[in-house]
C-alpha positions as CSV (number, residue, x, y, z in Angstrom):
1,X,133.1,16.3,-55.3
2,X,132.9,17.5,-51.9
3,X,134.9,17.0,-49.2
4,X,134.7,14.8,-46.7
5,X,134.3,17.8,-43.9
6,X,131.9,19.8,-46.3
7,X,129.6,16.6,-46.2
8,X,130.1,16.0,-42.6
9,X,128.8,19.6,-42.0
10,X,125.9,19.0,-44.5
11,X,124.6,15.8,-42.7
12,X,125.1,18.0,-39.1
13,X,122.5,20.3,-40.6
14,X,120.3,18.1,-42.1
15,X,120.4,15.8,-38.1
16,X,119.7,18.8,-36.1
17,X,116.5,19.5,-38.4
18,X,114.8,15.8,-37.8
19,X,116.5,14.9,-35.0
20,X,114.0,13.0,-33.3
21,X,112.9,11.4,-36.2
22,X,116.3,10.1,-36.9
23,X,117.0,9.4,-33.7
24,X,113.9,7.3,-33.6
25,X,114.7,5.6,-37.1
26,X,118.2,4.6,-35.3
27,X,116.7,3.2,-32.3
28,X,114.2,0.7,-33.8
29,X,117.4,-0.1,-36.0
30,X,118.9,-1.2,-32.7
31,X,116.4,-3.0,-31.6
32,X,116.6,-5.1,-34.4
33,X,119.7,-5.7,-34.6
34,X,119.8,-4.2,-38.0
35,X,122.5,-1.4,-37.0
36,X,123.5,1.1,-33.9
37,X,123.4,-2.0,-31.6
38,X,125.7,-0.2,-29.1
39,X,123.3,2.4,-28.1
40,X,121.0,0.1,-26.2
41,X,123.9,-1.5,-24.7
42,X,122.9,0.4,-21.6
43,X,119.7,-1.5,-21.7
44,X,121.1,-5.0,-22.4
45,X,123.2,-4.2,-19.2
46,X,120.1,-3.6,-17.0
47,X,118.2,-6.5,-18.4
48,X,121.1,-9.2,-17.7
49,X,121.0,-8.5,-14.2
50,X,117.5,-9.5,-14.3
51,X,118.2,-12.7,-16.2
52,X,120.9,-13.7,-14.5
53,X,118.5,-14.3,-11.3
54,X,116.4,-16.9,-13.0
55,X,119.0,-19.2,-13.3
56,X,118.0,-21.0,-9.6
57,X,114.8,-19.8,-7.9
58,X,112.9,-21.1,-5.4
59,X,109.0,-21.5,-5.5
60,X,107.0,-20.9,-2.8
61,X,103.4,-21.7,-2.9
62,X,100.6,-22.4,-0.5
63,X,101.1,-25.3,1.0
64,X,104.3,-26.2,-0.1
65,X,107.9,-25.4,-1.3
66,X,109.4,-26.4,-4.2
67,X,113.0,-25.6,-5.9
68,X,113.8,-25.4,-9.9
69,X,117.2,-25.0,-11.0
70,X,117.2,-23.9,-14.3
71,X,116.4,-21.4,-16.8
72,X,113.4,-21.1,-19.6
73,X,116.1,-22.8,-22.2
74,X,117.4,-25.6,-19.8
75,X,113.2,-26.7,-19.8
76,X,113.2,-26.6,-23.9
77,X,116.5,-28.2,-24.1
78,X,114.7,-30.8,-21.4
79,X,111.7,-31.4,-23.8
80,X,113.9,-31.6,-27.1
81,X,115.6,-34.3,-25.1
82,X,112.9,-36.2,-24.2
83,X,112.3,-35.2,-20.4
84,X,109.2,-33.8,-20.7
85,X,108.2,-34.1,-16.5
86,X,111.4,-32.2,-16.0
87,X,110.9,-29.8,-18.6
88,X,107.4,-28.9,-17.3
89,X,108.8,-29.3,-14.0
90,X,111.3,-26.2,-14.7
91,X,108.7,-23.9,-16.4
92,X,106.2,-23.8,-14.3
93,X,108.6,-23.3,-11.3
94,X,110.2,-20.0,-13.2
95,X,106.1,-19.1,-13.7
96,X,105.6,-20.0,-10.1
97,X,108.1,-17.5,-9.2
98,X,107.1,-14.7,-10.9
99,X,103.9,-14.9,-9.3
100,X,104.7,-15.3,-6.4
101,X,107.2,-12.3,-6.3
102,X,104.5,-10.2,-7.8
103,X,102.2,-11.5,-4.7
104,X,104.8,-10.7,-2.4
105,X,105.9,-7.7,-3.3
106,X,109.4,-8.6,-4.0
107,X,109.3,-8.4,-7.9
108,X,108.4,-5.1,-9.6
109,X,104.9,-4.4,-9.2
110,X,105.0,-2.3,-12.0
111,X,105.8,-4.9,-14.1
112,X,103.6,-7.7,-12.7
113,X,102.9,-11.4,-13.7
114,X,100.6,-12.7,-11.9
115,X,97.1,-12.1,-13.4
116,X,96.1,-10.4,-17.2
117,X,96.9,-11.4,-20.9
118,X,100.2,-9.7,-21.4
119,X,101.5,-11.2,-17.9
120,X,100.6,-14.7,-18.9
121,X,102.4,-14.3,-22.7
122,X,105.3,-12.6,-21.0
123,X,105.3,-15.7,-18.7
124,X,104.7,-18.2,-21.2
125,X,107.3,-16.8,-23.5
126,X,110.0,-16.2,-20.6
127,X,109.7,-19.7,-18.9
128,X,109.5,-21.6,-22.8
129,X,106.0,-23.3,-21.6
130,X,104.6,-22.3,-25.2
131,X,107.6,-24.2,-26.9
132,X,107.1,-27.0,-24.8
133,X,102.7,-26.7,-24.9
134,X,103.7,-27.0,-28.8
135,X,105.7,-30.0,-28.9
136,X,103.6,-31.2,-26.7
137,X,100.8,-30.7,-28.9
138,X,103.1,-32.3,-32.2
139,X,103.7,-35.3,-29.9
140,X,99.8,-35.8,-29.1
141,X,98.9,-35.6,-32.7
142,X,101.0,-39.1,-33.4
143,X,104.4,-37.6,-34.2
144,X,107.6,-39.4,-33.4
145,X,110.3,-37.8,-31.2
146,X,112.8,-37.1,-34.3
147,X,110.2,-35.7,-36.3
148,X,109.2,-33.4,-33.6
149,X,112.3,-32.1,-33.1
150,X,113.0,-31.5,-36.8
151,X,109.9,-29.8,-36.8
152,X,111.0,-27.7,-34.1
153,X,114.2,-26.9,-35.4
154,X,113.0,-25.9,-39.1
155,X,110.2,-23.9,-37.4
156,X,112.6,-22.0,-35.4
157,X,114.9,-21.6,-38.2
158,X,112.2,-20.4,-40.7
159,X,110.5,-17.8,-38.3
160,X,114.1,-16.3,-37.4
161,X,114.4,-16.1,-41.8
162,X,111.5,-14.6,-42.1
163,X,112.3,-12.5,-39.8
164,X,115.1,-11.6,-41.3
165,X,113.9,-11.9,-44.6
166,X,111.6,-9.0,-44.3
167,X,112.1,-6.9,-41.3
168,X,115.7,-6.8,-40.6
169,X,116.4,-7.6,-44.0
170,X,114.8,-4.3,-45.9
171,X,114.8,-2.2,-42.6
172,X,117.9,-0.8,-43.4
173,X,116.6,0.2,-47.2
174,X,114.0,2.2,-45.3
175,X,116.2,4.0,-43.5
176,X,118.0,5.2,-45.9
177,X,114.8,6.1,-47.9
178,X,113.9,8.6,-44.9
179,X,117.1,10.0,-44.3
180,X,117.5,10.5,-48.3
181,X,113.9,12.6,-47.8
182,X,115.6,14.4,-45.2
183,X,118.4,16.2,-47.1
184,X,116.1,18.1,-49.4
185,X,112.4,18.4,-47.4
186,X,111.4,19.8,-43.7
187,X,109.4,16.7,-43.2
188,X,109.5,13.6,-43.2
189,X,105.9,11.4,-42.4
190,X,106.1,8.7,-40.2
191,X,104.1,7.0,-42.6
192,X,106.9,6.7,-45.3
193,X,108.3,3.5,-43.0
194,X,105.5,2.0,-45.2
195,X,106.6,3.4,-48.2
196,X,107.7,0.4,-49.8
197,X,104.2,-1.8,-48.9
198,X,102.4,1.2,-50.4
199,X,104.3,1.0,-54.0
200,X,104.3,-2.7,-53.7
201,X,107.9,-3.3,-53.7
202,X,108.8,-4.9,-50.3
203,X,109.2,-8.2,-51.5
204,X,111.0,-7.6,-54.4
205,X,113.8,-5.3,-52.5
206,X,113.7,-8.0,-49.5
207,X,114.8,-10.2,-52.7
208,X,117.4,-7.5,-53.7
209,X,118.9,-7.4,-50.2
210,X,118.7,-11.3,-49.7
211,X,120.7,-11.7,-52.6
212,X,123.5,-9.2,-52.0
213,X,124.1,-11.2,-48.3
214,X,124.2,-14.2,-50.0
215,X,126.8,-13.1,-52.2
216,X,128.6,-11.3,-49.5
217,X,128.7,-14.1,-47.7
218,X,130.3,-16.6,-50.4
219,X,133.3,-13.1,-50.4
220,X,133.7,-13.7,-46.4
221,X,134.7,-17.3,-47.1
222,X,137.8,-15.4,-48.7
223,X,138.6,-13.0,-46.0
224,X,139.8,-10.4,-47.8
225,X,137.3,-10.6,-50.4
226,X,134.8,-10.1,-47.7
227,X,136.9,-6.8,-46.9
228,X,136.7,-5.7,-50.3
229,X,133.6,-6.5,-50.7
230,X,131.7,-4.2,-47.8
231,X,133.0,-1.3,-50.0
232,X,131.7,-2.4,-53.0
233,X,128.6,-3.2,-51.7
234,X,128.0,-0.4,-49.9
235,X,125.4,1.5,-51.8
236,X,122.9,-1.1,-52.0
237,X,120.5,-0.5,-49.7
238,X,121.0,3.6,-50.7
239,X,120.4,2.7,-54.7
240,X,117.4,0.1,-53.5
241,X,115.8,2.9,-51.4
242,X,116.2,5.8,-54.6
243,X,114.2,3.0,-57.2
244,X,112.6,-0.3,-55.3
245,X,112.0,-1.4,-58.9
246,X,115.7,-2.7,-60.3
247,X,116.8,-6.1,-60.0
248,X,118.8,-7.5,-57.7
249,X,121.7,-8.2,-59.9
250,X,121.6,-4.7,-61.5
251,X,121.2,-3.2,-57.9
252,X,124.5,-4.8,-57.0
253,X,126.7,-4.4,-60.3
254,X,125.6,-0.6,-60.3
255,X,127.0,-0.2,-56.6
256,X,130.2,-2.1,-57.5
257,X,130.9,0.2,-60.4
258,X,130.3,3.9,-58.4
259,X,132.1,2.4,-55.9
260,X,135.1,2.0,-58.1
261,X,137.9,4.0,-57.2
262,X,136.0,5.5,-53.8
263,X,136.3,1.8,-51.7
264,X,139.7,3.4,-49.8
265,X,137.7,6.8,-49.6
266,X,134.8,4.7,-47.9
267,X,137.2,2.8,-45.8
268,X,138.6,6.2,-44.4
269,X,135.3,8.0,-43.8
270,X,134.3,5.1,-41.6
271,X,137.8,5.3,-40.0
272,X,137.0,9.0,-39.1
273,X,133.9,8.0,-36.6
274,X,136.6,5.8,-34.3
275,X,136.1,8.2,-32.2
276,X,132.6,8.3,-31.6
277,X,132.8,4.5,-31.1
278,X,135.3,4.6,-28.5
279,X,133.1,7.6,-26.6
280,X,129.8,5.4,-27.5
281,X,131.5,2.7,-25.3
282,X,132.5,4.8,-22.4
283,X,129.0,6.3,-22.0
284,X,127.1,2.7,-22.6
285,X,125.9,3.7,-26.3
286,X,124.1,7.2,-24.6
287,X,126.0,9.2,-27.4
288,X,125.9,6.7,-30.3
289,X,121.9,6.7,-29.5
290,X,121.4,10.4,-29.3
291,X,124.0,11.9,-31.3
292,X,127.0,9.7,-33.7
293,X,124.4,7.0,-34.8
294,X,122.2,9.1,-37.0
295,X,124.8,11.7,-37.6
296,X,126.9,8.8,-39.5
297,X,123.9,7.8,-41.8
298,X,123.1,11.1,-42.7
299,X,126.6,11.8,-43.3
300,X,127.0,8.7,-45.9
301,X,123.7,9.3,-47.5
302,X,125.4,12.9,-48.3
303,X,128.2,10.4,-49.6
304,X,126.0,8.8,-51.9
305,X,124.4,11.8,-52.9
306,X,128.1,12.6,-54.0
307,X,128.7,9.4,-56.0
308,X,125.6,9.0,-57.7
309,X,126.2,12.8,-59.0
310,X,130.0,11.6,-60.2
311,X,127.9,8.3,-61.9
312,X,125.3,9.9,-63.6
313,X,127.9,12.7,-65.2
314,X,130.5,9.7,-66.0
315,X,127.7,8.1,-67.5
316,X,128.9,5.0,-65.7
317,X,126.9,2.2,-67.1
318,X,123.3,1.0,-65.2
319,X,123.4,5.0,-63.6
320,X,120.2,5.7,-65.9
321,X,118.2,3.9,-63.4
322,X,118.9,6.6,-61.0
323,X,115.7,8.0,-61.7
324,X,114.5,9.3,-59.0
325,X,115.3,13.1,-59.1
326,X,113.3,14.8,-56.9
327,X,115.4,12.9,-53.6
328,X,118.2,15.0,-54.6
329,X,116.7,18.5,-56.1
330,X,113.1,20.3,-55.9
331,X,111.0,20.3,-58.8
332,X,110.6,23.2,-60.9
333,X,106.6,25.5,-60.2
334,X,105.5,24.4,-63.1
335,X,106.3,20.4,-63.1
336,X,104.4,20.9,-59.9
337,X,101.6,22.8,-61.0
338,X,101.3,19.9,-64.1
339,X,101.0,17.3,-61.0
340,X,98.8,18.9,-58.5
341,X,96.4,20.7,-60.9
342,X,93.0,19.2,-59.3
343,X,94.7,20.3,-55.4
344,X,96.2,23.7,-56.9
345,X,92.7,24.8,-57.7
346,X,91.3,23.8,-53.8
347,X,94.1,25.5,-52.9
348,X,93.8,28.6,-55.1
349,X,89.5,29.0,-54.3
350,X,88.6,30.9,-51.2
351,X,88.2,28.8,-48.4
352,X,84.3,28.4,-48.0
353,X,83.1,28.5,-44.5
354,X,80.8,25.6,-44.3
355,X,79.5,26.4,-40.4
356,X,80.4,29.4,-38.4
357,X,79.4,30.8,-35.2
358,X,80.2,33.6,-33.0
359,X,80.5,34.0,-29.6
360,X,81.0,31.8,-26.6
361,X,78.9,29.2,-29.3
362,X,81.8,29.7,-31.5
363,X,83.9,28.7,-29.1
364,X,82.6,26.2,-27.7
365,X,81.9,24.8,-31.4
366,X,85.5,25.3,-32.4
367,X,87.3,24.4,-29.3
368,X,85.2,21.0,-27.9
369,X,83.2,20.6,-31.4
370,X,79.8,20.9,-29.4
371,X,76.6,23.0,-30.5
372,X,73.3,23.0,-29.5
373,X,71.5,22.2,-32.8
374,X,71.6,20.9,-36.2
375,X,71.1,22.9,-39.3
376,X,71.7,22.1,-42.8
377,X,75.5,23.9,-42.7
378,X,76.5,21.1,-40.6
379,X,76.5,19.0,-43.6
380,X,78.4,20.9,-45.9
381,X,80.8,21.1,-42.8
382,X,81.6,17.3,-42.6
383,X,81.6,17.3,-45.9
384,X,84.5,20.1,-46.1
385,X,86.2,18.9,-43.3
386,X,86.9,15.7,-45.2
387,X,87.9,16.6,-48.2
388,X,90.2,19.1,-46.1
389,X,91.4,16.4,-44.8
390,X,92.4,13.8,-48.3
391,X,94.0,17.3,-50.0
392,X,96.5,17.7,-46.7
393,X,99.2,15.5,-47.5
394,X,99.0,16.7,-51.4
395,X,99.1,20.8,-50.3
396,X,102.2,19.8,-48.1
397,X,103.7,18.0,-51.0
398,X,102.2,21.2,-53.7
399,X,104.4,23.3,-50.9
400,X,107.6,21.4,-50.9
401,X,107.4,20.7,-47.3
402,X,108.0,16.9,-47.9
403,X,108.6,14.4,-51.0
404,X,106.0,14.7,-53.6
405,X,104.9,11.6,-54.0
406,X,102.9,11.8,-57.0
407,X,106.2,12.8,-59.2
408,X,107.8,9.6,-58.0
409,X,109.1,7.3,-60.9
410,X,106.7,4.7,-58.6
411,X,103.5,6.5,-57.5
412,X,101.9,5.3,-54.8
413,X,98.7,4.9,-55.6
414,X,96.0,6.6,-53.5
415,X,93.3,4.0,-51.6
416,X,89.7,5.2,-51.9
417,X,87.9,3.8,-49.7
418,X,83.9,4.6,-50.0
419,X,82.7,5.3,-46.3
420,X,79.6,6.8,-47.1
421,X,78.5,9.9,-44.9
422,X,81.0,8.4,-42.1
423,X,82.8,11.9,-41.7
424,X,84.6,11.9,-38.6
425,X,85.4,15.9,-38.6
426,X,81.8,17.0,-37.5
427,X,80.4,18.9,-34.8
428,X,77.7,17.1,-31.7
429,X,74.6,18.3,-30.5
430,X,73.9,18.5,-26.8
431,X,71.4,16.1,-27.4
432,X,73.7,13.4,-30.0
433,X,76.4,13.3,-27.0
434,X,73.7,12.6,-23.8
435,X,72.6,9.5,-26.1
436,X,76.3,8.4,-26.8
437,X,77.1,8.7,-23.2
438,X,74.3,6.2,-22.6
439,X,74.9,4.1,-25.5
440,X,78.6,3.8,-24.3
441,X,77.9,3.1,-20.7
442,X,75.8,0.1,-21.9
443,X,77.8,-1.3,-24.2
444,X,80.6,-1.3,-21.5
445,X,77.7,-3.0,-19.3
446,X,76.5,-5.6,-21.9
447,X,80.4,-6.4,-22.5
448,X,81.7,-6.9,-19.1
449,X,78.3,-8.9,-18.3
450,X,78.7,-11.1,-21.0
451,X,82.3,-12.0,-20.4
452,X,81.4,-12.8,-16.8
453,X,78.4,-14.5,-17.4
454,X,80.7,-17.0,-20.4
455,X,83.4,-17.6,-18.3
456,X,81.9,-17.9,-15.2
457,X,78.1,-18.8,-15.9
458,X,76.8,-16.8,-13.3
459,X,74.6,-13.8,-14.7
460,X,76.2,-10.7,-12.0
461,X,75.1,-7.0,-12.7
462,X,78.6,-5.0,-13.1
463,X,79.8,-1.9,-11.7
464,X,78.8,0.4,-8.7
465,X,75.5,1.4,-9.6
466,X,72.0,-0.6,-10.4
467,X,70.9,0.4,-13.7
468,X,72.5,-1.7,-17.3
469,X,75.2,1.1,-17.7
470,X,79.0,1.5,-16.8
471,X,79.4,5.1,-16.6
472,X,83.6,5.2,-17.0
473,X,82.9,3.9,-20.7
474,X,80.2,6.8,-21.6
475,X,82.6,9.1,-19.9
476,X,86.0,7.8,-21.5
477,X,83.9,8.3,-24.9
478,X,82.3,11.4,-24.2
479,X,85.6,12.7,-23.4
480,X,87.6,11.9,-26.4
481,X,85.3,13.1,-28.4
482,X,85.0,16.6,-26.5
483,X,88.6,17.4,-25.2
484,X,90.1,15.6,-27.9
485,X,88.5,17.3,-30.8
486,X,91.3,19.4,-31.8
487,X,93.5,16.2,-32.6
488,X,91.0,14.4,-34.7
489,X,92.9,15.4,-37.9
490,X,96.1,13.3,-36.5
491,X,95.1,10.1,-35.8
492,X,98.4,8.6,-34.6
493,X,98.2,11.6,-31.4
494,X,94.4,11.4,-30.8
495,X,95.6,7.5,-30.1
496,X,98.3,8.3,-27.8
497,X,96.2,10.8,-26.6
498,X,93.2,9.0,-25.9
499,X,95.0,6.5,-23.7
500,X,96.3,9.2,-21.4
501,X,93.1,10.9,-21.4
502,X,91.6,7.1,-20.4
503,X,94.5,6.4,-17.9
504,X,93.8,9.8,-16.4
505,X,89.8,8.9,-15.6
506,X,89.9,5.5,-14.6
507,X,92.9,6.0,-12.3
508,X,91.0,8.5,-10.4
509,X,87.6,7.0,-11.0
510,X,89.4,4.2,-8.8
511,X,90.9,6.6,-6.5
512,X,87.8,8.2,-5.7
513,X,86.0,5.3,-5.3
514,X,88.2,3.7,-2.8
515,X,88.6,7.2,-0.8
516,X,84.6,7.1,-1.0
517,X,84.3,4.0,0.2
518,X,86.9,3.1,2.7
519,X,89.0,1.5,0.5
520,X,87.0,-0.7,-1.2
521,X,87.4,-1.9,-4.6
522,X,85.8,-2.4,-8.0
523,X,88.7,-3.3,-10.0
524,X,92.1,-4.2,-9.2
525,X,95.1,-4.5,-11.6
526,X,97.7,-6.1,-9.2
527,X,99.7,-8.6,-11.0
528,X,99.1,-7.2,-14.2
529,X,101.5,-6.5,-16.5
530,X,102.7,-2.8,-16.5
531,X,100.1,-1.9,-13.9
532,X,100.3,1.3,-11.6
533,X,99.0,0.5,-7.8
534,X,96.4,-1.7,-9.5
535,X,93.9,1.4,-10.6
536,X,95.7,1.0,-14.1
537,X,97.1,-1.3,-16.3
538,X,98.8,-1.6,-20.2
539,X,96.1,-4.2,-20.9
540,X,93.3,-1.8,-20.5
541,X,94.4,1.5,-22.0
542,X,95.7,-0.5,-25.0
543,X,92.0,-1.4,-25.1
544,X,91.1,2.2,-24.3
545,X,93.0,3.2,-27.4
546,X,91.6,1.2,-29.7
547,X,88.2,1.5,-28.5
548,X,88.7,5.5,-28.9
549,X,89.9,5.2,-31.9
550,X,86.8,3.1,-32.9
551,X,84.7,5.5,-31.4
552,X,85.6,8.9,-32.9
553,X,86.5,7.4,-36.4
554,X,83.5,5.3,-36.8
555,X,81.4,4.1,-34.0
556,X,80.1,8.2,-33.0
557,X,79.9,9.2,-36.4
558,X,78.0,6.6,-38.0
559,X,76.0,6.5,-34.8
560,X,75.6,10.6,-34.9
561,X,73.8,10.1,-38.5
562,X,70.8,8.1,-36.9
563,X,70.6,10.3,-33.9
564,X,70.3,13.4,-35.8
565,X,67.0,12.1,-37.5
566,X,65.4,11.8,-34.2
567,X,62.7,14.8,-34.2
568,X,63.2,17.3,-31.3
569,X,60.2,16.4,-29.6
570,X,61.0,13.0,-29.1
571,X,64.8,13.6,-27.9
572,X,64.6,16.2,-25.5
573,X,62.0,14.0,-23.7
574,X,64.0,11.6,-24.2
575,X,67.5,12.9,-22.4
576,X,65.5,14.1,-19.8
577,X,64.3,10.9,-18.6
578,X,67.2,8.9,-19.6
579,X,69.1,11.6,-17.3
580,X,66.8,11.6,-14.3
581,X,66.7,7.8,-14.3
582,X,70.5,8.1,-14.1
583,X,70.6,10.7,-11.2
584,X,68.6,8.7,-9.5
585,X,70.5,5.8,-9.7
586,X,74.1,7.7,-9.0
587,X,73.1,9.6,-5.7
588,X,71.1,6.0,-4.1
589,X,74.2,3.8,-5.1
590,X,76.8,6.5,-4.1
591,X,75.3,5.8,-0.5
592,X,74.4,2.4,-0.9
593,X,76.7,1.1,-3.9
594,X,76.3,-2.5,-5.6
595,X,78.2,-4.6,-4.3
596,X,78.9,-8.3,-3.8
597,X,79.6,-12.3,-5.1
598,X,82.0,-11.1,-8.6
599,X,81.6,-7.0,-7.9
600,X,83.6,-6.4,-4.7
601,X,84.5,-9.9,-3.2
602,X,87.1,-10.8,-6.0
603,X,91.0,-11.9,-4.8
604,X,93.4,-11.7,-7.5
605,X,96.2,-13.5,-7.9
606,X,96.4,-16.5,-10.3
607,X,97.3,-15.8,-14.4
608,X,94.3,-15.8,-16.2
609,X,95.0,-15.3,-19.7
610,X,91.5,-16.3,-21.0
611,X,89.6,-13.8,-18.7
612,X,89.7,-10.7,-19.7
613,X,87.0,-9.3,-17.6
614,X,88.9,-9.1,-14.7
615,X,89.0,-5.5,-15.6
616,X,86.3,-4.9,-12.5
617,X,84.8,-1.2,-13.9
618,X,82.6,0.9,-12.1
């Protein structure tokens, strides 16, 4: 067996090779309280001095003045008691007030709550209204006082469970999955935080982790038992994330029995990162978060690595179950081969070029996925593309870059989903992206229309020019399809991507607008939550996202396939008009923009949760 400094070395080597991803896996531990909670100490210290001024504020509103003492918990324990006038009383006041700081300028205008979705949930949440809207709710239905509050309480005390139960509860399990993944392979997918829905197992290891706390916790009631027992316990979640599939009872009884003889072993390995708790306290969790956290999981995952070799050669009883192999050595070419056969032979044919151009076309083709016109290659192309695309993960697993899935004792089974002629990794025409660009700019019209015309009855054309289109969305679309074509194949970056490329063009679509026209404004995000001088706000690239995602995935491509039947000598006549029509329109409204009653003359201020279209576009 290894030493204790050997393995410490080992799981230095293996940190410094995903160090982000670890780093990341630690965090979202720490959020949840699973483990590492001292590294966002530092941020529990900067959010109590924000807390701690709720507990008396003072409402100002217009017309009047009003003090609340109290806090978001004072008005549930109000309502629980009966009080309901008080209760309300206390909420709305702590809403009141962080309204009006964000009309005043004294709260963080970054983090706004005075007008969008987000700042009324973050209100609602913060100020326990939507506890006391639900009791209110129970109580209207007929309910008695008692029975609401039981309700309330088992409510509360089966979300936190379920909570527990199958985030908190298994997060730990995946953890160690990824970190056991790391020892032996260069990468490590994001995706495999899933890995447990995909085979189908997260219940039954939730189950396998349930029970080992519950039986923990009948050892605490012993004191020393509970000592004894965090040692013998302490490969669970390790043997749960090697094979998801053993019972609970079998899961725990195995890590009792490799733990024999090591629990004083275990108890001085812990001892040994003292240290790097006491620094993790002196720098507010900073070097727990980037450094001693995930350096002390990979280090005992080296442990295990240890003891399950000692349990499989001492043929320790239950150690047959240790099945999965390929965690803690690469397979053999030919096990591989055996496998992968179908994806070797992809791999081993010359690589077909299914559309190729030379030349600034190739270029442009290759770089912003535009050409000028269709041919039948372009078919074999998407066609390629895609299958290029379902044989990625499998060539990185045929390479030994990451886990092979398919040699797992518990395959995941691959989805396949029919989508038709819906290939996403295609090249547009000139001609396909002038008609998106349209077809973009009036849906964006169509939807901001309608949502006025619901919520406030009134029919009002949107944005700054006079014709049914809001050029920002045609743009936005147009754009991610173009500058973001190189990204298509990852679509967790083109999402990220799409909203910076989004926040990029409608912050200076604003700014250019309001420098054009002496400050005036379409849109304002003030009092939004997570807004940036009121051109931008969370709210709408989160919907940005989404929508780009929508668009290059499945809107443009399934779109694409219609416009491509269109005969040449109905589409170029076509754009033409379509684009003088439009020129027209931009240079008379960029002199004499729309304007008016729900365009320009808007004043925000008040929460609106319900009205989304507040998002003023041009």
């Amino acid at each position: 067996m290894r030493t204790r400094k050997e393995m410490k070395r080992e799981a230095r080597q293996v940190f410094k090779k995903h160090y982000v991803l670890f780093i990341a896996i630690c965090l979202i531990a720490a959020f949840l309280g699973v483990e590492s909670t001292g590294s966002i100490s530092i941020l529990k210290l900067y959010g109590d001095k924000d807390v701690t001024t709720e507990s008396s504020t003072q409402v100002t509103t217009t017309g009047e003045t009003a003090v609340t003492q109290g806090t978001a918990s004072d008005a549930i324990v109000d309502m629980m008691l009966g009080n309901k006038d008080e209760a309300e009383k206390i909420a709305t006041g702590i809403e009141q007030q962080a309204v009006s700081d964000t009309k005043n300028g004294t709260g963080n205008q970054i983090l706004g709550r005075s007008r969008g979705v987000l700042a009324g949930i973050v209100n609602s949440v913060l100020s326990g209204s939507f506890v006391i809207t639900l009791m209110s709710a129970l109580y209207s239905i007929g309910a008695s006082h008692s029975a609401v509050i039981i309700m309330m309480i088992l409510g509360s005390t089966l979300c936190a469970f379920l909570f527990w139960y199958l985030v908190k509860n298994i997060f730990i399990v995946v953890s160690r999955r990824m970190f056991l993944e790391g020892r032996l392979y260069k990468e490590v997918p994001i995706h495999r935080l899933l890995f447990l829905m995909k085979i189908k197992k997260w219940l039954k290891v939730a189950w396998v982790m349930f029970v080992e706390s519950f039986f923990y916790s009948l050892w605490m009631l012993t004191i020393v038992g509970g000592i004894v027992k965090t040692f013998s316990y302490w490969l669970v979640p390790y043997i749960a994330a090697e094979n998801p599939d053993m019972k609970a009872c079998d899961v725990i009884t195995l890590s009792r029995r490799m733990m024999k003889g090591h629990k004083w072993e275990c108890f001085v390995f812990n001892l040994s990162y003292v240290g790097w708790m006491l620094l993790g306290g002196c720098t507010f969790g900073l070097s727990e978060l980037f450094y001693s956290g995930p350096y002390k999981v990979a280090a005992f995952c080296e442990y295990y690595a240890e003891l399950r070799k000692l349990a499989i050669d001492q043929h320790i009883e239950g150690a047959e179950q240790l099945n999965d192999e390929w965690l803690f050595k690469k397979p053999e070419t030919d096990t591989v081969r055996a496998a992968y056969a179908d994806v070797l032979d992809m791999i081993e044919q010359p690589e077909e070029e299914s559309y190729h151009l030379t030349g600034i076309r190739g270029w442009i083709a290759n770089i912003f996925g535009i050409i000028f016109f269709n041919n039948k290659e372009e078919k074999k192309y998407e066609e390629n593309q895609m299958r290029i695309i379902r044989y990625r993960s499998a060539k990185e697993q045929v390479q030994l870059r990451c886990y092979p899935y398919r040699m797992s004792p518990i395959p995941e089974k691959e989805k396949r989903k029919k989508v038709g002629n819906i290939y996403y990794m295609r090249h547009y025409t000139v001609g396909s992206l002038i008609l998106l660009f349209f077809i973009f700019s009036f849906v964006g019209w169509v939807w901001e229309v309608s949502l006025h015309l619901i919520t406030n009855g009134v029919f009002v054309n949107r944005g700054t020019m006079y014709g049914p289109w809001l050029p920002i969305y045609g743009t936005g679309g147009i754009l991610i399809l173009i500058l973001l074509n190189k990204l298509r194949r990852n679509p967790v970056i083109e999402f990220f991507a799409a909203i910076v490329l989004c926040g990029f063009v409608e912050y200076f679509s604003a700014y250019s607008l309001e420098l054009a026209h002496g400050g005036k404004k379409w849109w304002d995000y003030s009092g939004y939550f997570l807004n940036f001088q009121g051109r931008i706000c969370a709210e709408g690239l989160l919907v940005f996202g989404l929508g780009g995602m929508a668009i290059v995935y499945l809107a443009a491509p399934l779109l694409d396939n219609y416009l491509k039947k269109i005969p040449y000598k109905v589409l170029i006549p076509l754009c033409v008009v379509l684009l003088s029509v439009y020129t027209v329109d931009h240079f008379y409204s960029s002199k004499h923009p729309n304007e008016g009653k729900g365009i320009t003359d808007y004043t925000g201020a008040d929460v609106r949760p319900n009205l989304p279209n507040q998002n003023y576009r041009i």
